[in-house]
Structures are given as structure tokens and as C-alpha cells.
N, C-alpha and C positions, 0 to 999 in steps of 0.2 A: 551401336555397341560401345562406340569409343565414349559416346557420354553416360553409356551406363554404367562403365567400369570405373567412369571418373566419378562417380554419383557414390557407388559400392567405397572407392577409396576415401572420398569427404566422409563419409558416412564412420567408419571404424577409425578415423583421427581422434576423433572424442571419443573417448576412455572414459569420461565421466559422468556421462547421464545416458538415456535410453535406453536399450533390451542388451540390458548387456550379457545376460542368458546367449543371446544369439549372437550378439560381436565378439565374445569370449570364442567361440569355435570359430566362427566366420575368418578372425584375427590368426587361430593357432593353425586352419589348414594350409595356406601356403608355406607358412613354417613345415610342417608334417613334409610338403612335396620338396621343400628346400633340401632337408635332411636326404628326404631320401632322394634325391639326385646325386648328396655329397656320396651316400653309400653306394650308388648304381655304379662310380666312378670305380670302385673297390671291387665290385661285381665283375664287372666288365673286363677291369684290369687282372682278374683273377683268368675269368672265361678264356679270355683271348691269349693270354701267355700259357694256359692250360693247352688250345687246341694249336696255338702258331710255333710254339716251343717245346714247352714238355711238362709235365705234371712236376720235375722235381724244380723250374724255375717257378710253378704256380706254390708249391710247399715253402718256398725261399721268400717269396713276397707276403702269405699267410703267414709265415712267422714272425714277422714286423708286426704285425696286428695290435698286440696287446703293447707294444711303445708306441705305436704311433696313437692308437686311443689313447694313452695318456697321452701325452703332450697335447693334443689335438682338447682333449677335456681339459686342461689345466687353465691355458690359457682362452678357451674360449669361456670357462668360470669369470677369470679377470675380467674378459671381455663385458659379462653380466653388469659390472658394478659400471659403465658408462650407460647400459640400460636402464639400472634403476635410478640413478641420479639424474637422466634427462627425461625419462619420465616422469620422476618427482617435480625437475624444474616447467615442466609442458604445464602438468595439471596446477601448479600456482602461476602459471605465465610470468617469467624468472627470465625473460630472452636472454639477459645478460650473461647469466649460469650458463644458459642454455648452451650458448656460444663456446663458453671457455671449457665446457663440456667436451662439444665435438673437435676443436682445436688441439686441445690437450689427447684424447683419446687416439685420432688419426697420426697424430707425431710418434705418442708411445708406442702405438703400437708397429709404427716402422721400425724404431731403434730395438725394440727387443723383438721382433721377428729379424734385423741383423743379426744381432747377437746370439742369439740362443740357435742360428742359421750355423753359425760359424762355428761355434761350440760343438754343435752336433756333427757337424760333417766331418773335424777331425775325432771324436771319438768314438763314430758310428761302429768301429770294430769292435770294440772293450763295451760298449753299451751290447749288443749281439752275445758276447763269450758270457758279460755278467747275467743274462736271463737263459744260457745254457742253450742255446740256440745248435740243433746238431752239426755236428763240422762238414754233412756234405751240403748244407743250406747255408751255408756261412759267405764262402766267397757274393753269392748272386747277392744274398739276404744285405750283404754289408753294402753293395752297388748300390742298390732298389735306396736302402737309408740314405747314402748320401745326397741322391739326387734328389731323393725328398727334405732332406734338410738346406739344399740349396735355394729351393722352391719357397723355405717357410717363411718367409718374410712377405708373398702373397698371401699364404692361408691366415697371416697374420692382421692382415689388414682386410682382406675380406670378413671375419669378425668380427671384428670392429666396427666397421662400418655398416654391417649388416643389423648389428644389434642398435646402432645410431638411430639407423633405416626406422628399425620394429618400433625403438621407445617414442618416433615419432609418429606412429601408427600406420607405418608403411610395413607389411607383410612379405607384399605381392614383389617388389623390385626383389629382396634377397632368390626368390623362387625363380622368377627370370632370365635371374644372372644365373643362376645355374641350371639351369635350364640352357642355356645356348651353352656355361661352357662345357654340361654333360654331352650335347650333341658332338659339339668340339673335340672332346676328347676321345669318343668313338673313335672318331674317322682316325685321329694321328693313334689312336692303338692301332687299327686295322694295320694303316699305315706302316708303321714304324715295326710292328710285329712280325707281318706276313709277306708286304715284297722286301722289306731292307733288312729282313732279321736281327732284330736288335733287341730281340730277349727283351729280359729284363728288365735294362736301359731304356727301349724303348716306352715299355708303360711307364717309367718314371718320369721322362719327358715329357709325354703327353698331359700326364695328372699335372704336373707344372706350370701347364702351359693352360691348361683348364683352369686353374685356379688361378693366375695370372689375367685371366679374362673376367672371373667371376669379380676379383678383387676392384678391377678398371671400372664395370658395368658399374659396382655400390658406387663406388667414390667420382663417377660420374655424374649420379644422380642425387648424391649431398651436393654437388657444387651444383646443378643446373637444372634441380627440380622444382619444380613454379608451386608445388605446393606444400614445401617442407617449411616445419614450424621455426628452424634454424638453417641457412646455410653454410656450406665447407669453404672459404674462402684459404687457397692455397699460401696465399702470401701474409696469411694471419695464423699459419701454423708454428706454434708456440707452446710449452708445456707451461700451466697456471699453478702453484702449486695447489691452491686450496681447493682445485678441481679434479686435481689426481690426486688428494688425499682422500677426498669424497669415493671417487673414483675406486680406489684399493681399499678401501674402508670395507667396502661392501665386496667387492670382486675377489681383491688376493684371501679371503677365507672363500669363495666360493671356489678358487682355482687351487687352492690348498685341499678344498674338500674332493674337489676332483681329484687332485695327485693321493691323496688316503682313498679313493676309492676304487681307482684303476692299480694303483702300484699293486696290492697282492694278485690281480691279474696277468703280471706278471712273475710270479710264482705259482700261478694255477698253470701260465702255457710251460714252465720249464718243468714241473711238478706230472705234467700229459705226456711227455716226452718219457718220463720213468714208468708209465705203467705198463707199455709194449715197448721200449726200445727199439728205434729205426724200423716202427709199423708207421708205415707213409698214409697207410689206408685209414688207420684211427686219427691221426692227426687233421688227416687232410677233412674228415666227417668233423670232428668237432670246432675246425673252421666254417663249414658249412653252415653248421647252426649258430656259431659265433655272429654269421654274416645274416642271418635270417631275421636273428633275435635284433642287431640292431635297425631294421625297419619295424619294428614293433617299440625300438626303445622311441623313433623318428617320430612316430603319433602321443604319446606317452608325454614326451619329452617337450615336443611343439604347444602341447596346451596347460604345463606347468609352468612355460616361459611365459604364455598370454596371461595366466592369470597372475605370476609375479608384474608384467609391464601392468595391467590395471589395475592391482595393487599398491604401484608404486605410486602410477599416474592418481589414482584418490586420496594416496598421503599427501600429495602435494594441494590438490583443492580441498584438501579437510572436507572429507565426504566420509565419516566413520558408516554409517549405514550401506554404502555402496561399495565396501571395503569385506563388509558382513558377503553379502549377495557374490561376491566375486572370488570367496572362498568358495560358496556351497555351489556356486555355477562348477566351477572349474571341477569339483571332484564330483560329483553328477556327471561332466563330460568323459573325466577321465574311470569313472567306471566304466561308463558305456563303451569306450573301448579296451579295457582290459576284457571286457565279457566278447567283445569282438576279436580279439587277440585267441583267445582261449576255444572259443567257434572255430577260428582256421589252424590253428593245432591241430585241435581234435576232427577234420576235415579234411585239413593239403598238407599236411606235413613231408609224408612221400614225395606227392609231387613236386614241391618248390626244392626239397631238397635236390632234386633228382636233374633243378637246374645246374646244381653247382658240382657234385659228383653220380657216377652212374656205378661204383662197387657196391657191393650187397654190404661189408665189414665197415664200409664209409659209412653209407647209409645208416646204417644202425647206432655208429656212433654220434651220426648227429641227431637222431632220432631222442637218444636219449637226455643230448643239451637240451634242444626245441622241448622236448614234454618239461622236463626240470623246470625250465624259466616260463613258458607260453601258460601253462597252466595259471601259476604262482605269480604272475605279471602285476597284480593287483597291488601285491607288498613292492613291487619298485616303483610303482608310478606314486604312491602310498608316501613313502621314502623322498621321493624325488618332488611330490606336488608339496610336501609339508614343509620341504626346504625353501621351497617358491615361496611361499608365503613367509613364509622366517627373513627373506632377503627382500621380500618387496615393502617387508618395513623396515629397513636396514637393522635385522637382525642375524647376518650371517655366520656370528661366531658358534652358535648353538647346533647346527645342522653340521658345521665345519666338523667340533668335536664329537657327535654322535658317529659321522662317517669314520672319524680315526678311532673312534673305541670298536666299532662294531663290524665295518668294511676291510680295515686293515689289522689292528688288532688279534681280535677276535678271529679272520680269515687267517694269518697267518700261523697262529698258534696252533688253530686246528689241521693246517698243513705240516706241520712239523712233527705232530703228534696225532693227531686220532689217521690220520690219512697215513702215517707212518706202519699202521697194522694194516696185517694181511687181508684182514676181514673187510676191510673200509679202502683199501688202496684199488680204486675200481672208478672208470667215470661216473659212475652214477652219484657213486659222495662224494668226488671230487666236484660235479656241478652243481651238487644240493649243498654246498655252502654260498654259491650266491641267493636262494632266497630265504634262507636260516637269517643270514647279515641284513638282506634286505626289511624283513621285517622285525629283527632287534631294534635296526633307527628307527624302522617307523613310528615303532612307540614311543623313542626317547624324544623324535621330533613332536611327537605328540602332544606328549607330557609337558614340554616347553612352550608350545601353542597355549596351551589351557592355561598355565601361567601368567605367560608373559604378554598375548595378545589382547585381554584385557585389559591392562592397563596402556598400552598403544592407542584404545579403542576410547580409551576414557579421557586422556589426554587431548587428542582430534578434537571430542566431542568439547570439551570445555573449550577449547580454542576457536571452535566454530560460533559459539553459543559468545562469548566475548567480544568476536567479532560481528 
């Protein structure tokens, strides 16, 4: 088994020849089971403070949701531009890059998971009041943030290094790591929940202390893995400039595009709170689905990253034809599971909801997030795979501003105004502006693909044929 798996791992290193139809998905499902361990953590931490404590400390951590998805998407975007530049430097074998790559990346990304740790923790109250957050969920809600903002300087280096992990064709480590430290963080909820009653506080810890483990296991296995195309040498940790400019070149529009496409999310959760004031039962339902849809966003999501890393990884070996193949792989994969996504909608919806609340008024309200998004999944992965390909040729700034005209823009105008009538102030049009927005980008990313990726493709090809 052990030299199968080591066979499986040789095997999906090379991004640039073979069936990559098949190492395109092979590559995005431990990504898929990564994500969603990160989500089971959110799960869990919901479940357990719901049955150890009380439904209004489970409403208190729920309402962090849509700040913590930004932040959490912001910089794991950044995160991106260390992916596609050491995949670019893999696929032309650049060791040098390669190096100053993962050096510079694993530094950055401790000094601003300090920074942005400390920032947030003292203004975890005023970030709460600015998204209208109700004032009996305030005290717990402001706890749960700080203790997660103390923490983020793990979840900051765990992406980092995670994404290091992928552009070297290692999938399977990020899954692992969390994998023990979703186990881990079980236990200290049970823990810390049900004999020491620590609320709140306790599932913050716990997630802390997960993510603390996940971030060790990656950065373990940069420094001490026998088969990494680059190793993490700790005493060679240094910021390079012309490696963090590569670096942000490509990332800070993906982590901008993240911040334009979570921010009017928060304006949809303080926008949910006006339609029934202090109805715990509709909130707490349109969390439900909140949490359902992001293990759909987990599969989605997983296979527009593999096709950005081989992407990136073929810019680098000037391989324009294998660049073709790993567009039309990747949205083939990523049909097949939005029509899979759309199956278990229209299948379990009740039931998986019915993990997260048991009210008939909950129920229904996440009933009608899940059909909203599950159905229409197509236009986000749509959205989301066109951006892949936009950044796996360092072209980031084009997806960057279709998400700000069309995700934030666009979403919050229509909150201010069409959501402002009687007729339309109802969850159901408060959720059908995420796949309205969703498929606006997708044609603007579209329209920039048909553009601009022929001449990417033409470029390559002369460069190859020169050489």
C-alpha cells in the first residue's frame, strides 16, 4: 500500500504530460476532502455548542460566518499567487525561483497572520456592531472573533504552505493535516464544551488548536519531505523582493477579488436579520444552508485550483496545447459535479439539513438558500473555474474586476434598492442575488478568456517553436 501511494504521489508531480483528464481530478480530490474537513471544523463547532450549551451561543458563532469567510478567502486568494508562481517555476525547473518562492511565501505569510491577528482582535467589537450583528449575539459573537483572530496567524501559514504543498503536486499532505487536525479538534470541542463548559470559548480554542496542528503537519513536510521539488529550509527564511512581487502580482487581485466577493455577504447576513427581527429560527435555517452550500462550494472549488496549478505549471514548460486540454478537462470535471451538486438538492436536502437544525421555520428557511444556490451551482463554479484559468496565466486583474462590478457592485445596489420593497424584501430574493452575480462574471470572465487567452496561447507557442 505504502508503495502504492508513493507511486500515486510520483505520478501527479508531473503537471505536464500524461492523462491529465485523469490527474486533473485525481490532483483536486484531496483538495475537495481538505476543504471540507476545514468546513466539518465549523460543523462540529456549531453541533456541539448548539447541544453542550445553547442554540443562542450556536446563533453567536453563526453570525461570525460571513467575516470569517472573508478574511479566510482574502488571504487564502494571496495565498494563490505562491501557487501559481511555483508552479510556473516547477514546470520550466527554475529551482532557484523555486526556492525564493517558498522562503519568501512562508515568512510573509507569519508577519501578516501577526498583524492582521492583532488588528483584529482589538476590533473584533466594532467589526460585529459594523455588520449589525443582534445585541443578544454580540457579547458571545465578539468572544468566539477574538479567539479566532488570535489563532490567525496558524490559519495563515497553513495556506500558505498548503498551496506551496499543491503547486508541487502534493494534494494528499494538506488532506491529512487536516484530517488529524479535524479529529483533534473533535475531541477538545467534546471536551472543553460538555465537562468544563466553556461555551463559546471553548470551540474557539479548540479550532485554534486544529489549525495549529494543520499549519505544523504542512510546514513539516516542506522542510522534511524526500520528495519535494523544493525544500523549506528554516534558517533561509527571508522575504526576496522579486519573489513577493511575482508573488502579489498574481495573489493580491485574487485576495482583492475575494474581499469584492464575500464583502456584500456581509450585507446579505445584516440585510437577513431585517426581514424577521430577532427570528432565531430563520437565521439560524439560512446558516444551515449557508454551511451545506460551502461543501459544494469544497468540490467546486478543489478542481478550479487543480486546473489553475496545471495551468500554471504548463506556462512554465511552454506547453500551449496541454494548456488547451486542461481548460476543457477541468470544466467537463467541474460540470459533472455541479449536475452532482444539483442530484443531492433535489434528493437530501431535508435530510442533511435536519443535521444542522430540527425546526420546521429553520428548515424551510434553509431549504430555500440550498435550492437558490444547489440548483444554479453551475454559474459559480462557471465564475470561479474562468477566474482559474485567468490567474493560471497570470492574468488576475480581469476576474479581480468582474467580481467588483458584478459580486459587490451590482449585489449591493440591489440591496439598497430592489430588496428595499415590500414585494422583494423576502429570503428568497435576498438569496437569488448570489446566482444573478454569479453568472454576470461569468460572462465577463468569459469574454476576457476569448480575448485574451489567445494571444497567451500564441505567445507560448512561438516561444516553444524558437526554442
Amino acid at each position: 500500500m505504502a508503495n502504492l501511494l508513493k507511486k500515486h504521489q510520483e505520478y501527479l508531480r508531473d503537471m505536464t504530460s500524461g492523462n491529465l483528464f485523469l490527474k486533473i481530478i485525481l490532483f483536486a480530490i484531496p483538495s475537495m476532502f481538505a476543504t471540507i474537513m476545514q468546513l466539518l471544523y465549523v460543523s462540529i463547532d456549531l453541533t456541539t455548542v448548539h447541544y453542550g450549551d445553547s442554540a443562542e451561543s450556536m446563533g453567536a458563532i453563526a453570525s461570525n460566518n460571513a467575516l470569517i469567510n472573508l478574511i479566510v478567502i482574502v488571504f487564502t486568494g494571496i495565498a494563490i499567487g505562491s501557487n501559481v508562481v511555483l508552479s510556473e517555476a516547477k514546470g520550466a525547473d527554475n529551482k532557484e525561483k523555486a526556492e525564493r518562492v517558498v522562503h519568501t511565501s512562508i515568512l510573509f505569510s507569519v508577519i501578516t497572520g501577526i498583524i492582521v491577528g492583532i488588528v483584529g482582535f482589538f476590533v473584533s467589537d466594532n467589526l460585529l456592531v459594523l455588520m449589525g450583528t443582534e445585541e443578544h449575539y454580540l457579547t458571545k459573537a465578539a468572544l468566539y472573533l477574538r479567539i479566532y483572530f488570535a489563532g490567525l496567524p496558524f490559519l495563515m501559514v497553513f495556506n500558505y504552505a498548503s498551496q506551496l504543498l499543491r503547486a508541487q503536486g502534493d494534494s494528499r499532505t494538506p488532506f491529512i493535516a487536516l484530517t488529524i487536525a479535524g479529529l483533534i479538534n473533535v475531541g477538545f470541542d467534546c471536551l472543553f464544551v460538555f465537562p468544563l463548559h466553556m461555551g463559546v470559548a471553548g470551540v474557539g480554542f479548540a479550532t485554534i488548536i486544529a489549525e495549529g496542528i494543520s499549519a505544523a503537519i504542512c510546514v513539516f513536510v516542506l522542510i522534511k519531505g524526500k520528495n519535494n521539488y523544493v525544500s523549506l529550509n528554516p534558517k533561509k527564511l527571508r522575504i526576496h523582493k522579486d519573489a513577493l512581487i511575482d508573488i502579489l502580482k498574481v495573489g493580491l487581485p485574487a485576495g482583492l477579488q475575494g474581499f469584492f466577493f464575500s464583502l456584500p455577504n456581509v450585507f446579505i447576513q445584516s440585510s437577513l436579520y431585517s426581514i424577521s427581527p430577532g427570528n432565531a429560527n430563520l437565521e439560524n435555517g439560512a446558516s444551515a444552508g449557508s454551511n451545506v452550500e460551502g461543501y459544494f462550494y469544497a468540490i467546486t472549488d478543489a478542481i478550479s485550483v487543480a486546473m489553475m496549478t496545471f495551468i500554471a505549471a504548463n506556462v512554465g514548460a511552454k506547453k500551449p496545447e496541454n494548456i488547451k486540454k486542461c481548460v476543457l478537462y477541468g470544466f467537463i470535471w467541474g460540470v459533472i459535479a455541479c449536475a452532482l451538486i444539483a442530484l443531492i438538492t433535489l434528493t437530501l436536502n431535508r435530510p442533511i439539513l435536519r443535521l444542522f437544525v430540527d425546526n420546521e421555520e429553520a428548515l424551510q428557511a434553509g431549504y430555500e438558500r440550498l435550492c437558490l444556490s444547489g440548483y444554479l451551482y453551475i454559474f459559480q463554479f462557471t465564475m470561479h473555474g474562468s477566474a482559474a484559468i485567468l490567474r493560471g496565466l497570470k492574468r488576475s486583474n480581469l476576474p479581480m474586476f468582474s467580481t467588483l462590478i458584478f459580486c459587490t457592485i451590482v449585489r449591493i445596489i440591489l440591496i439598497l434598492t430592489l430588496f428595499k420593497m415590500d414585494y422583494f424584501h423576502t429570503l428568497t430574493w435576498l438569496y437569488a442575488l448570489y446566482p444573478i452575480t454569479w453568472a454576470l462574471a461569468t460572462f465577463s470572465n468569459i469574454g476576457g478568456i476569448l480575448i485574451l487567452v489567445p494571444k497567451d496561447l500564441k505567445r507560448l507557442q512561438n516561444t516553444e517553436i524558437s526554442q
